[in-house]
VEXLUMRO-771661 format. One record per residue: residue in three letters; residue number from 0; x, y, z of N, C-alpha, C, O in turn. Coordinates in nm, 4 decimals, padded with zeros to 6 digits, always signed. Example, Ala and Ser with C-alpha at 12.3 -4.5 7.8 and 13.67 -1.06 7.14 Angstrom:
(pt ala,0,(+01.3190,-00.5690,+00.7800),(+01.2300,-00.4500,+00.7800),(+01.3200,-00.3300,+00.7800),(+01.4236,-00.3319,+00.8465)) (pt ser,1,(+01.2850,-00.2250,+00.7080),(+01.3670,-00.1060,+00.7140),(+01.2900,+00.0030,+00.7870),(+01.3409,+00.1138,+00.8039)) 
//
This chain:
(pt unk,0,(+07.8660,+02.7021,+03.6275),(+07.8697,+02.5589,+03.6543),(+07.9804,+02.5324,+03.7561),(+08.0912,+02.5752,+03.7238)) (pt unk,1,(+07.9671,+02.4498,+03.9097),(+08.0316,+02.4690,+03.9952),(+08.1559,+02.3142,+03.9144),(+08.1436,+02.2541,+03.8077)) (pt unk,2,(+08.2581,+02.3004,+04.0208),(+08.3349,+02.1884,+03.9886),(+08.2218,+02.0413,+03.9898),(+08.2227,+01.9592,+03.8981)) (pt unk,3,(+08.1364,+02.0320,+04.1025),(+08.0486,+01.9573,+04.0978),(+07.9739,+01.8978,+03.9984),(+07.9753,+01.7885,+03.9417)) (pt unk,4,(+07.8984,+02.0140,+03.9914),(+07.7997,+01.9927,+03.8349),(+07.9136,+01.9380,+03.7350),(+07.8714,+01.8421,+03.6704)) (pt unk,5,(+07.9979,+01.9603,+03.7160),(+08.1133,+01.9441,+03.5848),(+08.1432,+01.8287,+03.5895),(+08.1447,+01.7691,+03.4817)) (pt unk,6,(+08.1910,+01.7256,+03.7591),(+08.2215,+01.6401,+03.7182),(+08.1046,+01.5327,+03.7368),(+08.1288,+01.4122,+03.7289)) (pt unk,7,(+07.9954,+01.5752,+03.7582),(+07.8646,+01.4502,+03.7401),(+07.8312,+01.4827,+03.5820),(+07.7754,+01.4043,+03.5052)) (pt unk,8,(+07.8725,+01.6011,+03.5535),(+07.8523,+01.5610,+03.3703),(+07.9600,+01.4597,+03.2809),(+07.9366,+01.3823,+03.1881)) (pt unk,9,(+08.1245,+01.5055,+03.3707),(+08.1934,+01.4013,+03.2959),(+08.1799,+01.2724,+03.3281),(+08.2098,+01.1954,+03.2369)) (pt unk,10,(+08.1276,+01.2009,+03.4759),(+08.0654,+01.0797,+03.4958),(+08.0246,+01.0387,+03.4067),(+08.0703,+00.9326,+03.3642)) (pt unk,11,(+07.9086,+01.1130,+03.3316),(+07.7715,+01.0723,+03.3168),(+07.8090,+01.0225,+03.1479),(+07.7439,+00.9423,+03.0810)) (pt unk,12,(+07.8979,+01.0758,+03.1181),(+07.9942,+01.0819,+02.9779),(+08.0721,+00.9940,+02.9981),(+08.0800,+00.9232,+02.8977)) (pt unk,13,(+08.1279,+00.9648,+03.0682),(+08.2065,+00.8231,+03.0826),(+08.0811,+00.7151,+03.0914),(+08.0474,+00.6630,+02.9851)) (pt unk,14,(+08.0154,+00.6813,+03.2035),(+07.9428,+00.5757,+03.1656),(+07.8408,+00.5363,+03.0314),(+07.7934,+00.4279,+02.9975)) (pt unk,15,(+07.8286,+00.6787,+02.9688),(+07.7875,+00.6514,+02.8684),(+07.8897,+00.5983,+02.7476),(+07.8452,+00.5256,+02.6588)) (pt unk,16,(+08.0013,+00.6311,+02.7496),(+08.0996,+00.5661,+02.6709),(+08.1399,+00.4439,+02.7481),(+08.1970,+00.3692,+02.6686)) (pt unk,17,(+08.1373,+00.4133,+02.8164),(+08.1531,+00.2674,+02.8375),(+08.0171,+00.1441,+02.8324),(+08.0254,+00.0231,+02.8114)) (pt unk,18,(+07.8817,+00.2390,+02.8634),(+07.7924,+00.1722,+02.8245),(+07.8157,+00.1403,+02.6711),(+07.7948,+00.0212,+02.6481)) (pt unk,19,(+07.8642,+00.2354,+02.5267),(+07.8926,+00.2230,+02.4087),(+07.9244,+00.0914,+02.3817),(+07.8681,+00.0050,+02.3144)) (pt unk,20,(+08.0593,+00.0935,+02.4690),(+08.1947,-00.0147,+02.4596),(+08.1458,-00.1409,+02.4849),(+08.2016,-00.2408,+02.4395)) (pt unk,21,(+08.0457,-00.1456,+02.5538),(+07.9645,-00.2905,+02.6134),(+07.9078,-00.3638,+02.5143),(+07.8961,-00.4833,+02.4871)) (pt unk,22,(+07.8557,-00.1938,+02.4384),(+07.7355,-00.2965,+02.3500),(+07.7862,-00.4038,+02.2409),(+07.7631,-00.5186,+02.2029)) (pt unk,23,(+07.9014,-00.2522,+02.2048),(+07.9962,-00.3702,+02.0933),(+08.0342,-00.4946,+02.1434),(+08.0192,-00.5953,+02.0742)) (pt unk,24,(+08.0893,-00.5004,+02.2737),(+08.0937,-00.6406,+02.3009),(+08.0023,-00.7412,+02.2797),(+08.0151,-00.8569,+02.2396)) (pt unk,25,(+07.8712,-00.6502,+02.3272),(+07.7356,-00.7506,+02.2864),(+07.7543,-00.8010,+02.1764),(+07.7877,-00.9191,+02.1677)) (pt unk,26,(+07.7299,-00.6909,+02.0239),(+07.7196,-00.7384,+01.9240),(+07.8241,-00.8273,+01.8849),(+07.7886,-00.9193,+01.8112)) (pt unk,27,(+07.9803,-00.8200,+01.9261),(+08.0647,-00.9360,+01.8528),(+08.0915,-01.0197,+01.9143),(+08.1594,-01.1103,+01.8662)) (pt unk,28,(+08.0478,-01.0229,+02.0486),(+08.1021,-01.0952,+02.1519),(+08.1135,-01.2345,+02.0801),(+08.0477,-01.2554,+01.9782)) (pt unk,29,(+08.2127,-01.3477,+02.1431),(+08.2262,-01.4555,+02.0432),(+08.1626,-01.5726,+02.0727),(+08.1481,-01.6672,+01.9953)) (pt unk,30,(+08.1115,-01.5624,+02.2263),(+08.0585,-01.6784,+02.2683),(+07.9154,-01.6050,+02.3356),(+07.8999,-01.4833,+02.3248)) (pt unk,31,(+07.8269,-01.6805,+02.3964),(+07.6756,-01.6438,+02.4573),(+07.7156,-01.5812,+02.5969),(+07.6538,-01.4844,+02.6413)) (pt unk,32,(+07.8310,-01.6450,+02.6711),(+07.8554,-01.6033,+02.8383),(+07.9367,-01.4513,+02.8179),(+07.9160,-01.3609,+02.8988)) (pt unk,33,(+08.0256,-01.4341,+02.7081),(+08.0248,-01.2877,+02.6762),(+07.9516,-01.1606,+02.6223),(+07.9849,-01.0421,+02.6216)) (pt unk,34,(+07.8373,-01.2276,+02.5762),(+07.6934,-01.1428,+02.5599),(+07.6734,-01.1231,+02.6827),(+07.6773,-01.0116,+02.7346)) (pt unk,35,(+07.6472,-01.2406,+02.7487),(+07.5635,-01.2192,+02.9043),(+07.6421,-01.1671,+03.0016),(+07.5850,-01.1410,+03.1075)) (pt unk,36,(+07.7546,-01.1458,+02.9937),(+07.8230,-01.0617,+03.0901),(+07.8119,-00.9189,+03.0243),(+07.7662,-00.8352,+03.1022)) (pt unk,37,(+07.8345,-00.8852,+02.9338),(+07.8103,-00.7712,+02.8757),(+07.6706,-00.7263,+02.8593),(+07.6581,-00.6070,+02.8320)) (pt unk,38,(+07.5658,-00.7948,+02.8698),(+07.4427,-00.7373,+02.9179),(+07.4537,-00.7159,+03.0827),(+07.4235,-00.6035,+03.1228)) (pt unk,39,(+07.4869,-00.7959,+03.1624),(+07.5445,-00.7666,+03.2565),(+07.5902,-00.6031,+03.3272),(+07.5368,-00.5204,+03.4011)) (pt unk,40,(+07.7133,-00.6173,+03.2580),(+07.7834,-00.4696,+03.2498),(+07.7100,-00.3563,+03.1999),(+07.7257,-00.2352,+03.2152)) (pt unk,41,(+07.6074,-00.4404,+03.1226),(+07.4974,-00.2581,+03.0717),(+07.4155,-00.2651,+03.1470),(+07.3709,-00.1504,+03.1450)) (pt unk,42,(+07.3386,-00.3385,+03.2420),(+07.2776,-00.2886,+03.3377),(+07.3358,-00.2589,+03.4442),(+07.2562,-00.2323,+03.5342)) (pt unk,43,(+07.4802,-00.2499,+03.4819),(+07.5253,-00.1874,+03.6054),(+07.5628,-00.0184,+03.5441),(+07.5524,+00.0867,+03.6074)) (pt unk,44,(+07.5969,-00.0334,+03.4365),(+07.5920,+00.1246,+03.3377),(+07.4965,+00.2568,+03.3847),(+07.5185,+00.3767,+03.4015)) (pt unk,45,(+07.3423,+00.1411,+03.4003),(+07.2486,+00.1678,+03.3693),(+07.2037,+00.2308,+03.5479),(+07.1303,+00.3200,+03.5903)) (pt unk,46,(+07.2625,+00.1635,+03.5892),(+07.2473,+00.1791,+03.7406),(+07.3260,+00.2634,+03.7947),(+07.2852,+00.3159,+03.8983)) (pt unk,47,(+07.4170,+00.2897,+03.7598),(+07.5285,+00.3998,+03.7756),(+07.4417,+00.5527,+03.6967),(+07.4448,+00.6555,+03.7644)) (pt unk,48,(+07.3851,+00.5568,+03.5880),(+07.3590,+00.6483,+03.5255),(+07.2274,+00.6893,+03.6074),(+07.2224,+00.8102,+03.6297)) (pt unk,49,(+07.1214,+00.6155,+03.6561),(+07.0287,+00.6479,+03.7167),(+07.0896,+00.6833,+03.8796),(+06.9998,+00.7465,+03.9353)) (pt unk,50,(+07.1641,+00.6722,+03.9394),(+07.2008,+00.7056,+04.0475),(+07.3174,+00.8034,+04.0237),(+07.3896,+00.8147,+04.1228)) (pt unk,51,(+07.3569,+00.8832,+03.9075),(+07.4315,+00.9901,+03.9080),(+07.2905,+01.0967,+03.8733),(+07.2780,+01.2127,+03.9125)) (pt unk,52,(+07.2096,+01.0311,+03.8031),(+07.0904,+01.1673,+03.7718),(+06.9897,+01.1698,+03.8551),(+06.8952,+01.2447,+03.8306)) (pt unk,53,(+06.9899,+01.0904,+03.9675),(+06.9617,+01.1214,+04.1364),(+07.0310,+01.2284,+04.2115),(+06.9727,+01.3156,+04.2758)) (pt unk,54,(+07.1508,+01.2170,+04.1999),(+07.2283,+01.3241,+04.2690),(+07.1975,+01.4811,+04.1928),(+07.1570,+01.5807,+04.2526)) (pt unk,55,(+07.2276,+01.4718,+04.0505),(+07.1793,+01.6028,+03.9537),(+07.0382,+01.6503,+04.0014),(+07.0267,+01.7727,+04.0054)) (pt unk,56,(+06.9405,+01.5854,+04.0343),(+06.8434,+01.6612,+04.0039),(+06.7828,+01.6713,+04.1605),(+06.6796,+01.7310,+04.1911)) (pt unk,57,(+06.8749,+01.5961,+04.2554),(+06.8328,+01.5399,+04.3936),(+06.7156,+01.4789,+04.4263),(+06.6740,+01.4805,+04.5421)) (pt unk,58,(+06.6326,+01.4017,+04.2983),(+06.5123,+01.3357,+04.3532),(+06.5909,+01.2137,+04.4135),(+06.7034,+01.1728,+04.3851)) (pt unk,59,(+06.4871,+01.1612,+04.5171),(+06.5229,+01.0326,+04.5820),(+06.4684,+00.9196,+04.5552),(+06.5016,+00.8078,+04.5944)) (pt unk,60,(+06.3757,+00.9537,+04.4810),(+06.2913,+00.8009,+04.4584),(+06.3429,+00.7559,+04.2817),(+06.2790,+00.6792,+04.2097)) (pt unk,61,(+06.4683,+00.8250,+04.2440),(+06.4985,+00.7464,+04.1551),(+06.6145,+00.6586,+04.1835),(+06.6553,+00.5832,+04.0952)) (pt unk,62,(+06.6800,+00.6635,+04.3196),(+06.7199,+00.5303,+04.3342),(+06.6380,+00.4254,+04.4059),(+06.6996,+00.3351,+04.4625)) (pt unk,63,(+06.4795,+00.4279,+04.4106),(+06.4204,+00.3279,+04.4164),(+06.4463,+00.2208,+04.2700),(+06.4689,+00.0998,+04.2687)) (pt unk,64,(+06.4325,+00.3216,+04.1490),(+06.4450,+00.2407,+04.0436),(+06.5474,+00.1741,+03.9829),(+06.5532,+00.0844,+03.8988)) (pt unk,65,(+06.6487,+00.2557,+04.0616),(+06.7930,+00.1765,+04.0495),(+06.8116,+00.0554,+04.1442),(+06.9092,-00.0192,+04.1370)) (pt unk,66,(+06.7195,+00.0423,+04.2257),(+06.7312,-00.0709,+04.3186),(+06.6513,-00.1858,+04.2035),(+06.6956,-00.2822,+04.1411)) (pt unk,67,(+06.5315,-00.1306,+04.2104),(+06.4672,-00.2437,+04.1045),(+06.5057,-00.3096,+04.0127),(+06.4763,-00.4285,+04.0004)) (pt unk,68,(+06.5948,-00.2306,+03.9131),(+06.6989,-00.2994,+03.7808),(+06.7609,-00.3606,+03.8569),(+06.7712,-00.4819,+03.8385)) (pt unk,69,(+06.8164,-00.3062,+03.9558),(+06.9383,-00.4272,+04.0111),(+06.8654,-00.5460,+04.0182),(+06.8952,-00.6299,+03.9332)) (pt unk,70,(+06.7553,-00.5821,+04.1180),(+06.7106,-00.6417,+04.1420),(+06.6660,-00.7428,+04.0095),(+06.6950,-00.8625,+04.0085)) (pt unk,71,(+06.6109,-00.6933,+03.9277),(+06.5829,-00.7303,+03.7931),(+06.7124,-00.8358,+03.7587),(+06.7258,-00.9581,+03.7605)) (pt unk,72,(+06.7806,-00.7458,+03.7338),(+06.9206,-00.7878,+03.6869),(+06.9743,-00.9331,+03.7468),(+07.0142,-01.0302,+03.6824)) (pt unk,73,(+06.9651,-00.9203,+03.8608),(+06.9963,-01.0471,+03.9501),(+06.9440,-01.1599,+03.9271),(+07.0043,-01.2672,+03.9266)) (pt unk,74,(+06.8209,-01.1415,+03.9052),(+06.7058,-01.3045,+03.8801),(+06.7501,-01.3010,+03.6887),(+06.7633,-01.4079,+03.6292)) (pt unk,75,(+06.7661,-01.1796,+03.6227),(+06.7946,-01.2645,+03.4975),(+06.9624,-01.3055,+03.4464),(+07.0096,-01.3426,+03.3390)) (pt unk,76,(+07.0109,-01.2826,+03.5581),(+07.1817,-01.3635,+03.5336),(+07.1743,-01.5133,+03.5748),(+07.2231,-01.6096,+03.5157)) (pt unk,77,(+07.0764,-01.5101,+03.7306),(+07.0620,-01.6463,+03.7602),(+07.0167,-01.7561,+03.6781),(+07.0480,-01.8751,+03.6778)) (pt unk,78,(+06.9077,-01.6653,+03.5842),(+06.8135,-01.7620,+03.4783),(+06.8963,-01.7804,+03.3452),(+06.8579,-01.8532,+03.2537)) (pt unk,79,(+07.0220,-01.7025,+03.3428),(+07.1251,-01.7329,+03.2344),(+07.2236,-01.7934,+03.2730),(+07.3177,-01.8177,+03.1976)) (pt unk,80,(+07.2205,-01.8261,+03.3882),(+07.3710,-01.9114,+03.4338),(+07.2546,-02.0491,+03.4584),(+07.3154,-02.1481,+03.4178)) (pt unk,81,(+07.1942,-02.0677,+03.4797),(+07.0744,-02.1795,+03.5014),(+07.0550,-02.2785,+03.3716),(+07.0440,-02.4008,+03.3633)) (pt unk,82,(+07.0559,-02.1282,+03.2321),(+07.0296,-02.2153,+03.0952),(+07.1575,-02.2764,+03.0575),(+07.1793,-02.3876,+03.0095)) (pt unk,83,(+07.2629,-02.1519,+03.0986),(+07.3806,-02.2084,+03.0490),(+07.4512,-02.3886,+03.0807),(+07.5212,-02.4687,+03.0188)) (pt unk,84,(+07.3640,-02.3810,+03.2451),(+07.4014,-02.4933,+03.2960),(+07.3490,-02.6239,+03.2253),(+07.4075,-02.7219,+03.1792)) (pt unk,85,(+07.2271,-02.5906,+03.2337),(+07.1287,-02.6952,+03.1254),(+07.1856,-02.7288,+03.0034),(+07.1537,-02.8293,+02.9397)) (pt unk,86,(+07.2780,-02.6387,+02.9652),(+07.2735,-02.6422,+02.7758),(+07.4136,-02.7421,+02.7983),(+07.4245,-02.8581,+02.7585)) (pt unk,87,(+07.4954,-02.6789,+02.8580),(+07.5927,-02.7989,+02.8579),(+07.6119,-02.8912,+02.8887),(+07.7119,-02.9545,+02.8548)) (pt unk,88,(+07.4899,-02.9476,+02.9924),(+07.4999,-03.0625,+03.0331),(+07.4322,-03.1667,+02.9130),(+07.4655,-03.2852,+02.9102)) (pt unk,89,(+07.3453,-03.1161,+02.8259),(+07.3129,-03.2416,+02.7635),(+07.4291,-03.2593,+02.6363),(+07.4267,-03.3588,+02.5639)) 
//
């Protein structure tokens, strides 16, 4: 196993422990905008993890799919900062 390989495994181990750390936030988070940032933060996890196991395996069309979550990701923060806006205004 070169230094390489070693450290896209400890990457890949870190974002998975910080993806961990997120979730708990999910689950206790104390308010709804700290859920939603912490769903947030697990899909950039998520995007990081699919574009480190792009480099591992050198396919290229799996950061097509890391483009897509992003993309994903984007229209459903807007549609949570949108409700959020709604909810407090009435």
């Amino acid at each position: 196993m070169s230094f390489f390989e070693l450290s896209l495994v400890i990457c890949l181990t870190l974002l998975t422990i910080s993806m961990v750390l997120s979730l708990i936030r999910l689950i206790i988070g104390p308010s709804l905008p700290d859920r939603i940032i912490s769903l947030e933060i697990m899909t950039f996890m998520i995007i990081g993890i699919v574009g480190v196991y792009s480099i591992m395996t050198g396919e290229k069309s799996f950061l097509d799919v890391a483009v897509i979550i992003s993309l994903i990701s984007f229209v459903a923060t807007i549609a949570f900062a949108y409700y959020l806006e709604r909810r407090t205004q009435r």
